[in-house]
N, CA, C and O atoms as a CHARMM CRD file, in Angstrom:
* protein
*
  260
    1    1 UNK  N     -8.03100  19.73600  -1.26700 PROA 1      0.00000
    2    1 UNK  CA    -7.64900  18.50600  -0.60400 PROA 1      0.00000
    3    1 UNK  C     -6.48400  17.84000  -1.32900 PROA 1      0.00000
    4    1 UNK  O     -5.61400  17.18600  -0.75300 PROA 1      0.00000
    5    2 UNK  N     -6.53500  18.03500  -2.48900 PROA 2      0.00000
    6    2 UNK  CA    -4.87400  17.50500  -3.33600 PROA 2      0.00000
    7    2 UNK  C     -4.21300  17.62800  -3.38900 PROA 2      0.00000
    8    2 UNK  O     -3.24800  16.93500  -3.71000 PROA 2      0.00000
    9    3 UNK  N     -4.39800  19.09000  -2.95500 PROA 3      0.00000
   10    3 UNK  CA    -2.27900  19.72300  -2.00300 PROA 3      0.00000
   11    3 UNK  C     -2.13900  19.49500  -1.36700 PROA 3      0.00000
   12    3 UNK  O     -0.93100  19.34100  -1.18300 PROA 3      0.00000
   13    4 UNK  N     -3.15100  19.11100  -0.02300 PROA 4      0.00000
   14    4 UNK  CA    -3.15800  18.61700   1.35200 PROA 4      0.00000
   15    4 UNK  C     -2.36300  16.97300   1.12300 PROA 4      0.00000
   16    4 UNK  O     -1.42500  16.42400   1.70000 PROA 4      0.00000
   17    5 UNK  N     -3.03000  16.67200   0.29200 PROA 5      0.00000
   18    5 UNK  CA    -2.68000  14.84800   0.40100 PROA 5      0.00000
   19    5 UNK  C     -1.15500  14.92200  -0.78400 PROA 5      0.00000
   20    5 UNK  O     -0.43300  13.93900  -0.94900 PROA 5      0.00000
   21    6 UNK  N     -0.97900  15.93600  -1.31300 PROA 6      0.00000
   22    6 UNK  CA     0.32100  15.92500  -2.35000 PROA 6      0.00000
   23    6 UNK  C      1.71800  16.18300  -1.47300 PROA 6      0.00000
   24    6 UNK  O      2.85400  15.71700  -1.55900 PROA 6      0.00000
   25    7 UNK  N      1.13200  17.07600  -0.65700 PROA 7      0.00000
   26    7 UNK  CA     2.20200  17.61800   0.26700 PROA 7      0.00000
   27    7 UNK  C      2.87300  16.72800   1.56200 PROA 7      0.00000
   28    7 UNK  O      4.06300  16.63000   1.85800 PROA 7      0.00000
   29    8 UNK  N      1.61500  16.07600   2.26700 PROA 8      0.00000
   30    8 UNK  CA     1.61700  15.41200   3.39900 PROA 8      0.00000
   31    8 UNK  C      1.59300  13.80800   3.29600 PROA 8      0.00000
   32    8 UNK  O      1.65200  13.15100   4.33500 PROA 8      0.00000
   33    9 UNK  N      1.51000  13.19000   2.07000 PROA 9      0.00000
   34    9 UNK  CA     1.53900  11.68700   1.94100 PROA 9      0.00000
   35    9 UNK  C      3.04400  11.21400   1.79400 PROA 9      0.00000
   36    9 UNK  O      3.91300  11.87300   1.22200 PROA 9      0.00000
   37   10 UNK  N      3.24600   9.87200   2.44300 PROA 10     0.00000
   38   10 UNK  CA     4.26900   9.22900   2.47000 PROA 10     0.00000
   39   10 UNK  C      4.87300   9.38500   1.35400 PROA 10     0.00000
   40   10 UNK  O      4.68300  10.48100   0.82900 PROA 10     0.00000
   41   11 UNK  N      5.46200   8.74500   0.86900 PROA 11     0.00000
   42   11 UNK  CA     6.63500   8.47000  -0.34600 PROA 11     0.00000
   43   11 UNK  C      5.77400   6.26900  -0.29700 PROA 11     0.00000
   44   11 UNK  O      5.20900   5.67500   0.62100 PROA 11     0.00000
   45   12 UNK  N      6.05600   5.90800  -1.44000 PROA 12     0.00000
   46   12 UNK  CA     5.34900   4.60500  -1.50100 PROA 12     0.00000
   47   12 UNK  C      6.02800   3.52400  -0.48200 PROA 12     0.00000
   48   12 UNK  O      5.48600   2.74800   0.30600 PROA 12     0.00000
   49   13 UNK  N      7.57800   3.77600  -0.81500 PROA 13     0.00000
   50   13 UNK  CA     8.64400   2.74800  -0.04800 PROA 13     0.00000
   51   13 UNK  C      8.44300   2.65700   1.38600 PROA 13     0.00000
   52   13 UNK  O      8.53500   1.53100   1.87500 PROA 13     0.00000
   53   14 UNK  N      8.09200   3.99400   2.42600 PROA 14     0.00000
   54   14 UNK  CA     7.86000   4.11700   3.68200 PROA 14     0.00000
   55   14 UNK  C      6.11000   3.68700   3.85100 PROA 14     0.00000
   56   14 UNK  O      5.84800   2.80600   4.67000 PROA 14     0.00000
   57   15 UNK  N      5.24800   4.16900   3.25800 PROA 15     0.00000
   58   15 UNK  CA     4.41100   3.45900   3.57900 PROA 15     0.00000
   59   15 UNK  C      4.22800   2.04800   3.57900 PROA 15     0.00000
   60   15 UNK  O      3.52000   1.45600   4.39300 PROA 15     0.00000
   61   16 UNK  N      5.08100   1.34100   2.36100 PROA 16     0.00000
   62   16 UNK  CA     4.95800   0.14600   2.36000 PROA 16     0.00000
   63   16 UNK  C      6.28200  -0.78600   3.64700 PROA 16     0.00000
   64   16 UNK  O      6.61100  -1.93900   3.92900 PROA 16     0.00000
   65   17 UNK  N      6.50700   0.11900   3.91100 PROA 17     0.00000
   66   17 UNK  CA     7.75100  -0.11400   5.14700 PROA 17     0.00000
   67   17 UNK  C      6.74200  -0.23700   6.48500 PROA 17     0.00000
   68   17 UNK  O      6.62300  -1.16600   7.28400 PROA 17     0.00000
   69   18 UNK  N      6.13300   0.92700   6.42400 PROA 18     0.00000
   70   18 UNK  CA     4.79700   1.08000   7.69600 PROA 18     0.00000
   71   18 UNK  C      4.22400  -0.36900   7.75500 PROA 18     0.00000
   72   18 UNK  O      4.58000  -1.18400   8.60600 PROA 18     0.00000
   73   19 UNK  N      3.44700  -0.58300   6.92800 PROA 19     0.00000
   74   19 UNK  CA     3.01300  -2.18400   6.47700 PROA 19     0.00000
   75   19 UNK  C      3.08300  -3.26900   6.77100 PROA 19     0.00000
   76   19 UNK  O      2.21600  -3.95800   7.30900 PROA 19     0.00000
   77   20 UNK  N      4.32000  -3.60600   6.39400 PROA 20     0.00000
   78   20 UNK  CA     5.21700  -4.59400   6.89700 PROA 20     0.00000
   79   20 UNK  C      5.90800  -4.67900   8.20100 PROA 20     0.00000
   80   20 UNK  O      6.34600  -5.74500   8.63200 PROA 20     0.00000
   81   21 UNK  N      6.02600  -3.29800   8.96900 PROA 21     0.00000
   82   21 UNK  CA     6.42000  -3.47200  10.20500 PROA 21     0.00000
   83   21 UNK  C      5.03600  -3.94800  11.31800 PROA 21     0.00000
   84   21 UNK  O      5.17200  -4.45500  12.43100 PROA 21     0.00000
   85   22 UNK  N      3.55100  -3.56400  10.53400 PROA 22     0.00000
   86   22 UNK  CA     2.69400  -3.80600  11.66900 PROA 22     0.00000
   87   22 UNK  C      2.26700  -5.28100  11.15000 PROA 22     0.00000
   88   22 UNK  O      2.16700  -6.14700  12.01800 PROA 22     0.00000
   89   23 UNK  N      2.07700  -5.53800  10.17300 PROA 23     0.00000
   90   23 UNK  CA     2.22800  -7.49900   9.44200 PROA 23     0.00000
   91   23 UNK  C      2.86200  -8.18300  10.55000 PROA 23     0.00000
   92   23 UNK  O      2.39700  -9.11900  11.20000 PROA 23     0.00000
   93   24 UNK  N      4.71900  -7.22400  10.77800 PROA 24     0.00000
   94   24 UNK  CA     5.78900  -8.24700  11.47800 PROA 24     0.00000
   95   24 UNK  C      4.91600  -8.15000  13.33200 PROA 24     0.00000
   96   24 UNK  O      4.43200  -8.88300  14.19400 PROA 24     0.00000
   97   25 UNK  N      5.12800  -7.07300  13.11200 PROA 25     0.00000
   98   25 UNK  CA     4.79600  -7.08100  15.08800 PROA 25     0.00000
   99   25 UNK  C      3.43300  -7.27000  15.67800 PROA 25     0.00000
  100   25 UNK  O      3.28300  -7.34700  16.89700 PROA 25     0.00000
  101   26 UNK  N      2.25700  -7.36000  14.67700 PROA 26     0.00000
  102   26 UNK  CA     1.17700  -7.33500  15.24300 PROA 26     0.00000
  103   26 UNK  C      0.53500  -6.89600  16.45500 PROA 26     0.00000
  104   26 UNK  O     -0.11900  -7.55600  17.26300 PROA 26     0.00000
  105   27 UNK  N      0.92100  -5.29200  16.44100 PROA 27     0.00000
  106   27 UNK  CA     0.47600  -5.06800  17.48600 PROA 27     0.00000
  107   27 UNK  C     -1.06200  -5.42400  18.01400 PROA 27     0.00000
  108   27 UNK  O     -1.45100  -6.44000  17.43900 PROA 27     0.00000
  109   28 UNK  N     -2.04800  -4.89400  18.93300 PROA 28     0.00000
  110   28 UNK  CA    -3.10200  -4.93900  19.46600 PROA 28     0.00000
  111   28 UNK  C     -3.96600  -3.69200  19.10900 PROA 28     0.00000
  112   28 UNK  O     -5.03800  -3.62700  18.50800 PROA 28     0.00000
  113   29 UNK  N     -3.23300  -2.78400  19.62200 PROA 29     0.00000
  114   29 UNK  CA    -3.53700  -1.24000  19.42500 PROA 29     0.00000
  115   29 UNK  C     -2.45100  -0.25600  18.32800 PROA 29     0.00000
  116   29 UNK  O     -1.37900  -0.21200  18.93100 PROA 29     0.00000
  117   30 UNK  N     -2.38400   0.11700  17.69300 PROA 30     0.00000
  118   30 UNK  CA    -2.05600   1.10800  16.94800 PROA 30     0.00000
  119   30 UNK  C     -2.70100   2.61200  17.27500 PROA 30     0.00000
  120   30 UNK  O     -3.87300   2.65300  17.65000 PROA 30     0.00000
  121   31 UNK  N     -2.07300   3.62900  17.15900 PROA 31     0.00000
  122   31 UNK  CA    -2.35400   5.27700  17.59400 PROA 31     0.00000
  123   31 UNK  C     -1.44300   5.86700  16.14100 PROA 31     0.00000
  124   31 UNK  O     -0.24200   5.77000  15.88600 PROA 31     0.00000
  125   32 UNK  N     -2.27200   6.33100  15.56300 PROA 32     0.00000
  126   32 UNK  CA    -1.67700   7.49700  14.59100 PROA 32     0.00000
  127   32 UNK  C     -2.19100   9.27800  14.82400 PROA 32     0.00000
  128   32 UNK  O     -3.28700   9.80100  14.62300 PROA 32     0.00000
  129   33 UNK  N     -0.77300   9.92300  15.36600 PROA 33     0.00000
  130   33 UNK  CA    -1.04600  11.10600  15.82300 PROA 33     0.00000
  131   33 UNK  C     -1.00000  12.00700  14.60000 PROA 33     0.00000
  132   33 UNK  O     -0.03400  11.74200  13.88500 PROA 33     0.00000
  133   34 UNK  N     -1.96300  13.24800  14.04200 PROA 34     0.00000
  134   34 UNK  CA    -1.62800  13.56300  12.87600 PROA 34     0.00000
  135   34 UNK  C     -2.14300  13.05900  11.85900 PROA 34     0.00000
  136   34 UNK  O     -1.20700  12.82700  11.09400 PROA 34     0.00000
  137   35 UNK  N     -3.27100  12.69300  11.31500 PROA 35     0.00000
  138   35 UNK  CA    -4.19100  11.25700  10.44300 PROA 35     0.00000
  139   35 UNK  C     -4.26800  12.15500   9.14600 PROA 35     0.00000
  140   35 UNK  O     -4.70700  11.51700   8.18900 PROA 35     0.00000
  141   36 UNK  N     -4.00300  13.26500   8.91000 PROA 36     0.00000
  142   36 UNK  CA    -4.23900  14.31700   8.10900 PROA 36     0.00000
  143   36 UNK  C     -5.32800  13.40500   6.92300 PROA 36     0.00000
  144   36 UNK  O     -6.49000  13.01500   7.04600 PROA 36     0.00000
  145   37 UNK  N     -4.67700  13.33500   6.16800 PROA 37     0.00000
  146   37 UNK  CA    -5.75100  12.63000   4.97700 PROA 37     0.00000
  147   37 UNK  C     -5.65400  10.99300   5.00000 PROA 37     0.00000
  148   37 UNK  O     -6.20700  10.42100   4.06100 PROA 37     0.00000
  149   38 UNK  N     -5.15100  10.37300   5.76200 PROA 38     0.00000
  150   38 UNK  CA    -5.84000   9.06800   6.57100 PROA 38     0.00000
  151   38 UNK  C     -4.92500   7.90200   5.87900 PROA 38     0.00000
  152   38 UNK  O     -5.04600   6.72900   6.23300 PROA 38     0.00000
  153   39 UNK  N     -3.93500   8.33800   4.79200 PROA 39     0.00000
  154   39 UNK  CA    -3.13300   7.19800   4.02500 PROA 39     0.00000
  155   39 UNK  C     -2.43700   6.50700   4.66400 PROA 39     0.00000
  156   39 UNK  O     -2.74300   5.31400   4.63500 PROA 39     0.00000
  157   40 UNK  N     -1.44000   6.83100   5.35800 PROA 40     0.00000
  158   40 UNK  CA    -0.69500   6.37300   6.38700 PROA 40     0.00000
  159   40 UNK  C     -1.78000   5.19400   7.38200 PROA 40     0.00000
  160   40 UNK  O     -1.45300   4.03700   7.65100 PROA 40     0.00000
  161   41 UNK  N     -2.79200   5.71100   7.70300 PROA 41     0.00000
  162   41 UNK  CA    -3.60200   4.88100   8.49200 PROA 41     0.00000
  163   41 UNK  C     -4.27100   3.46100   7.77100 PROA 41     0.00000
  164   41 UNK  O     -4.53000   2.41100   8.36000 PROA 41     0.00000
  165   42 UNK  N     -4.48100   3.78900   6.19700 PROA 42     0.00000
  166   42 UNK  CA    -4.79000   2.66100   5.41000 PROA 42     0.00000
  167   42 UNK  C     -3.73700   1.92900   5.86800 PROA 42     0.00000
  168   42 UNK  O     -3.98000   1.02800   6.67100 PROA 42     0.00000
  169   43 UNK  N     -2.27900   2.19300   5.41400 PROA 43     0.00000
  170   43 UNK  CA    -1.56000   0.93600   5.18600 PROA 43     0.00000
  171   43 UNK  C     -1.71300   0.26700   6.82700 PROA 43     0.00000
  172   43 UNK  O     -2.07700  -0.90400   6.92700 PROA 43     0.00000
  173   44 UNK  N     -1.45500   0.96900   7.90800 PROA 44     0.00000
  174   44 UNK  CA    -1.37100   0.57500   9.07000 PROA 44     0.00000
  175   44 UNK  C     -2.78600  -0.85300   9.21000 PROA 44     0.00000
  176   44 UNK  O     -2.63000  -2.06300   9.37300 PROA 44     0.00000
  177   45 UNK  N     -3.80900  -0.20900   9.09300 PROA 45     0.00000
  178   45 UNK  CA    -5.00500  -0.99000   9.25200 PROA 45     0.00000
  179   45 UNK  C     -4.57700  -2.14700   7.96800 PROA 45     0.00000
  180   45 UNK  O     -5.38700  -3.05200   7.77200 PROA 45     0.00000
  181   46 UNK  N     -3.85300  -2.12000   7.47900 PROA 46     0.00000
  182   46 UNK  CA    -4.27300  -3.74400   5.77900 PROA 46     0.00000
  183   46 UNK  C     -3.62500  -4.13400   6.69000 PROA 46     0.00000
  184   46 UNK  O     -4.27000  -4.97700   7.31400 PROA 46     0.00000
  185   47 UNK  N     -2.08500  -3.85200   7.35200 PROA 47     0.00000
  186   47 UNK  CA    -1.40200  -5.01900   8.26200 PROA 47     0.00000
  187   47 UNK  C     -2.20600  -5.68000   9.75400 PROA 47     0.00000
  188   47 UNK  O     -1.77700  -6.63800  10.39700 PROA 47     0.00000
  189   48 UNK  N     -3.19500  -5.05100  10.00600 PROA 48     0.00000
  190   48 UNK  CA    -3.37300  -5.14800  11.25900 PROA 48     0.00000
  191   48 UNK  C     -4.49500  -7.02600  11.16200 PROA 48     0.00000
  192   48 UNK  O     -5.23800  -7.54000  10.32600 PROA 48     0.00000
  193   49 UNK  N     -4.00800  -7.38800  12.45400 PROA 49     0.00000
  194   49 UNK  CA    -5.03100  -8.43200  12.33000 PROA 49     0.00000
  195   49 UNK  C     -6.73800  -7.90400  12.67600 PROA 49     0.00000
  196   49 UNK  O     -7.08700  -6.81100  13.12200 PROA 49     0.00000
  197   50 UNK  N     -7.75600  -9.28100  12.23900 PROA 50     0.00000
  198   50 UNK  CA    -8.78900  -8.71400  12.83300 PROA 50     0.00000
  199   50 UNK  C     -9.01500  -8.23500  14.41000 PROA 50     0.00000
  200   50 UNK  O     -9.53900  -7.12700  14.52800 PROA 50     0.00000
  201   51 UNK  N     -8.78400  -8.72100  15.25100 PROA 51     0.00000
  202   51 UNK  CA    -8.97900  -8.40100  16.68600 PROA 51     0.00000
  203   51 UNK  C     -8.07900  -7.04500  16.98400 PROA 51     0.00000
  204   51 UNK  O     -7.79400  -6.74100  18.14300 PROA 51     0.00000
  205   52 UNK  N     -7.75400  -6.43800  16.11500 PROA 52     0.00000
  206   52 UNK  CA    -6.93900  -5.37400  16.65800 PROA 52     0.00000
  207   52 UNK  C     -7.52400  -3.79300  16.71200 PROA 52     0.00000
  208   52 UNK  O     -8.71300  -3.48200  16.63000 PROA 52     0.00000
  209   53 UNK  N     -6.67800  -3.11300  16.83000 PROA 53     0.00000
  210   53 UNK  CA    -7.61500  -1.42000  17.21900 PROA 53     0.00000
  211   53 UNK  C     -6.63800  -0.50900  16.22900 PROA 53     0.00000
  212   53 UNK  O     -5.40800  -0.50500  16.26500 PROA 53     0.00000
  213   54 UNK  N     -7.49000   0.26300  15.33500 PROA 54     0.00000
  214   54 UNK  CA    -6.62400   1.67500  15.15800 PROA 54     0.00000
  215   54 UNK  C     -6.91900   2.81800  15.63500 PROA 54     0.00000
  216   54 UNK  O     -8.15000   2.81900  15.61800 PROA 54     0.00000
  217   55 UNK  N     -6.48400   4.04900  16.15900 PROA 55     0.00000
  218   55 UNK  CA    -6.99800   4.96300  16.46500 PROA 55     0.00000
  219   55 UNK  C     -6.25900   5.82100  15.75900 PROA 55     0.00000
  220   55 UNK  O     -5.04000   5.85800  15.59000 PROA 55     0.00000
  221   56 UNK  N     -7.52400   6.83100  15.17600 PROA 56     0.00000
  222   56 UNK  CA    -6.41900   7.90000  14.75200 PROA 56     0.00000
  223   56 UNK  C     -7.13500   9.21400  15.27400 PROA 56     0.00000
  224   56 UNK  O     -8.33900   9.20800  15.53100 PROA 56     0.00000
  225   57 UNK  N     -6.40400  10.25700  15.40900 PROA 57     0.00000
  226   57 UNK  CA    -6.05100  11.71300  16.02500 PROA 57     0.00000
  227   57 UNK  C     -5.77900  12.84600  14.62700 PROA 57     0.00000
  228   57 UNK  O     -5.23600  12.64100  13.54100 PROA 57     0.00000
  229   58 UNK  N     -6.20700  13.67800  15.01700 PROA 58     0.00000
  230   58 UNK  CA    -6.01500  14.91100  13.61400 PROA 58     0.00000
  231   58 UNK  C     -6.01600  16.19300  14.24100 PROA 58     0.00000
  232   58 UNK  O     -7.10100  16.77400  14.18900 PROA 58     0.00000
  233   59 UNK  N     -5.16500  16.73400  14.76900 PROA 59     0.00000
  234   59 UNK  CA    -5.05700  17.62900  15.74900 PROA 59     0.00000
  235   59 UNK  C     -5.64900  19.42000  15.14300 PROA 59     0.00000
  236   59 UNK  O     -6.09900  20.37700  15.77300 PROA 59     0.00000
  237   60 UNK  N     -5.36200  19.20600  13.67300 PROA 60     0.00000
  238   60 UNK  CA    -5.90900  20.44600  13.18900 PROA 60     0.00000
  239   60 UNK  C     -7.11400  20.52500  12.97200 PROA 60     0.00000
  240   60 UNK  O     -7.40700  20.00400  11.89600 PROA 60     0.00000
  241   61 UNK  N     -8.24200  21.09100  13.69900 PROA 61     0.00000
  242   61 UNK  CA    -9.71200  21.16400  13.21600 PROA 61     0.00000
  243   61 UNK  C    -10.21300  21.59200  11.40900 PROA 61     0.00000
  244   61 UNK  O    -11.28800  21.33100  10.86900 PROA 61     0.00000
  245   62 UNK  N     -8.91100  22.36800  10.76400 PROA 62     0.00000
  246   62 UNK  CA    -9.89200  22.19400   9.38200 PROA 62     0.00000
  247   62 UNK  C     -9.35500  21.01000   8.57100 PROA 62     0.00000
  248   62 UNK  O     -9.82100  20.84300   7.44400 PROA 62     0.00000
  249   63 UNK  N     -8.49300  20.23900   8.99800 PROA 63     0.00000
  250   63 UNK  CA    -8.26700  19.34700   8.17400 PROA 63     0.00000
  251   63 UNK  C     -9.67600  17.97200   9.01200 PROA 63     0.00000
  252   63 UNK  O    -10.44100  17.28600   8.33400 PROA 63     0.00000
  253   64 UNK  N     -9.61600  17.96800  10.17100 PROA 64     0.00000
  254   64 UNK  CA   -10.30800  17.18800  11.22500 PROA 64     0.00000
  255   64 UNK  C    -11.56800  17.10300  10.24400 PROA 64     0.00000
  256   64 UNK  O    -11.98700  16.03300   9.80100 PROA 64     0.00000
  257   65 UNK  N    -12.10600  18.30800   9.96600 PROA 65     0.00000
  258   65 UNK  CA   -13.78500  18.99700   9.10500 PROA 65     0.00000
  259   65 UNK  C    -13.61900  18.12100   7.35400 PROA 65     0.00000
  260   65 UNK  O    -14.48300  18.29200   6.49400 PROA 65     0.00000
């Protein structure tokens, strides 16, 4: 799982870019296609307000497992 998440995790600056763009726009719903090891989806969800939705998708079944 540590090559998986070494290989496939953001860089800090873009996740913290991710962040701040869902802080600014507050969406309702959020969709992350691809959730592989779910980091990307943390930062998404800290910006999100309470009333809002994340969904995430993991299209490869052994990473999905």
């Amino acid at each position: 799982m540590a090559t998986v998440v070494g290989n496939a995790a953001k860089r800090a600056k873009y996740a913290k870019l991710l962040y701040r763009m869902v802080k600014f726009y507050q969406p309702q719903i959020c969709i992350e296609l691809g959730t592989n090891a779910g980091i990307s989806a943390m930062y998404q969800a800290l910006g999100l307000h309470d009333e809002a939705y994340l969904h995430t998708i993991e299209g490869s079944p052994s990473l999905a497992e």
